[in-house]
N, C-alpha and C positions, 0 to 999 in steps of 0.2 A: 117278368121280362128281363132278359140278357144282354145286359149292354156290353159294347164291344169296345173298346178302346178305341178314342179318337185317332188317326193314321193322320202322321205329319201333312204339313200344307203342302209336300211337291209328292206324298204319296197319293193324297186328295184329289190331286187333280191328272194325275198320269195310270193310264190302265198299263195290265203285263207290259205289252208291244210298246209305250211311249218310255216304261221305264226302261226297258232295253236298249234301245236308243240312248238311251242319258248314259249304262253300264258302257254299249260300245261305245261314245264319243272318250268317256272318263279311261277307257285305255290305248283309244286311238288317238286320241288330242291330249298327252299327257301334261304337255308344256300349257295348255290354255287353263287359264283362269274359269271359273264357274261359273260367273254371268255371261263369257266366251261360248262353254257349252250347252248351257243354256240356250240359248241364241240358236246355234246349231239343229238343236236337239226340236225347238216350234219351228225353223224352215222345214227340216225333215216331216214334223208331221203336217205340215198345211199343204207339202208338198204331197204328200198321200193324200189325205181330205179331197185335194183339187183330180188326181189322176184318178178317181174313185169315186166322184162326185158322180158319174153320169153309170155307174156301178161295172166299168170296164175299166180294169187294166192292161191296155193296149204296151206291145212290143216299144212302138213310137213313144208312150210316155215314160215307158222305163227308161229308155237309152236317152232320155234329157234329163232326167233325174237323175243317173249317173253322170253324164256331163255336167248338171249344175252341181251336181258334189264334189267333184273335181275340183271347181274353182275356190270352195271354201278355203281357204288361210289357215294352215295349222288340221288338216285331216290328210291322213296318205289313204295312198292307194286300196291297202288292207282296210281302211277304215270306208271308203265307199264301197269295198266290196260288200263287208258285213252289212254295211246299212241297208246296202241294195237286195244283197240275200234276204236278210228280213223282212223288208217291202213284199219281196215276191213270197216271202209265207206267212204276214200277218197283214197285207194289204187292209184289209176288210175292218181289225180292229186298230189299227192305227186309222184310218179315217173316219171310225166310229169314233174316236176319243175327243174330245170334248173342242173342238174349231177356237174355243174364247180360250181357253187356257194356251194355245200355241199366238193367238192373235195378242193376248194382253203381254205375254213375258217377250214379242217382238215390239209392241209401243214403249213397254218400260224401258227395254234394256237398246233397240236400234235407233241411231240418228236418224231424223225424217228422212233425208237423203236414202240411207241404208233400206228404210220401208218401203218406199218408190222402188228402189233397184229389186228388190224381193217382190212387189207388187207385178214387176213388167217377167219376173222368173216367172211368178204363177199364171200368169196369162199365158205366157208363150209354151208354157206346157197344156195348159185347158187347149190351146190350139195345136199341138205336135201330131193329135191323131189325125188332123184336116178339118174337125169343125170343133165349132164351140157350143157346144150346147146348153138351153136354160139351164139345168142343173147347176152347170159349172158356172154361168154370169151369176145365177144367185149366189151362187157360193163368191164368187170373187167381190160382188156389190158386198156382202156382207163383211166378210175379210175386211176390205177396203177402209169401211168406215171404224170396224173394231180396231183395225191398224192405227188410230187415228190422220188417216187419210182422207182427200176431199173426193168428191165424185169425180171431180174435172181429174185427177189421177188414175183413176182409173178409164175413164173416157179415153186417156191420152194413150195408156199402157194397151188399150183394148184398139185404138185407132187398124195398129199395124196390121190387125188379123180382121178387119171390120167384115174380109169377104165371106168367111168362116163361121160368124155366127149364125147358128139353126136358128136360132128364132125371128131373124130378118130373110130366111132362104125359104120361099115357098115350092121351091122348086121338086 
């Protein structure tokens, strides 16, 4: 039997698409430090995980995910454009890549405050297309708690869209 060489702990845990995200942050965020990009690099993938959870990626959630790249501190314009290019051609294996590795390096490295503000980005994108579906509340309940987040945070972050969730809409 052929053993392969152990592959560092941030190759371990990032497939192709999550490493390309870390390559484009590391020339569009030149000035940021590395737990900076870091940082970055688990919004960008949770923020796929979530627009992909219910296995559509809807127009409505691309163009909030470009607006919440926007606001990131320290990315230009060229840098959400690539990110956002990349979404729309590896959608599929970035929200395949592993949900706990973007959720532990956002508990390590975010102020509790900073994970709430990221907790209410991910909801309000589970809700951009008009509804929320199970898919995406298990994916955000789980987030939540990996974030080290209470339920009442997401309860709260989820209040604003309560009308929107499919699994209370029998209609």
């Amino acid at each position: 039997m052929i053993f392969r060489k152990r592959a560092s702990k941030d190759e371990d845990r990032r497939n192709p698409a999550a490493r390309e995200v870390a390559r484009l942050l590391d020339v569009h965020m030149p000035d940021a430090d590395d737990e900076t990009r870091r940082l970055v690099a688990a919004l960008a993938g949770l923020l796929a995980c979530v627009a992909y959870a219910d296995r559509e990626y809807e127009p409505s959630e691309q163009a909030h995910i470009r607006e919440e790249l926007g606001h990131v501190h320290g990315l230009n314009a060229a840098g959400v454009d690539a990110i956002c290019a990349l979404l729309d051609a590896e959608i599929v294996e970035l929200a395949s890549g592993n949900t706990q590795n973007y959720t532990r390096d956002l508990r390590e490295l975010a102020a509790l405050g900073t994970r709430r503000e990221i907790l209410e980005v991910l909801v309000d994108l589970a809700a951009a297309d008009g509804a929320v579906t199970t898919e995406e509340t298990n994916l955000l309940r789980r987030a939540t708690t990996a974030m080290g987040l209470e339920d009442g945070d997401y309860l709260a972050a989820q209040a604003r869209h309560r009308e929107r969730l499919s699994v209370l809409n029998t209609d």
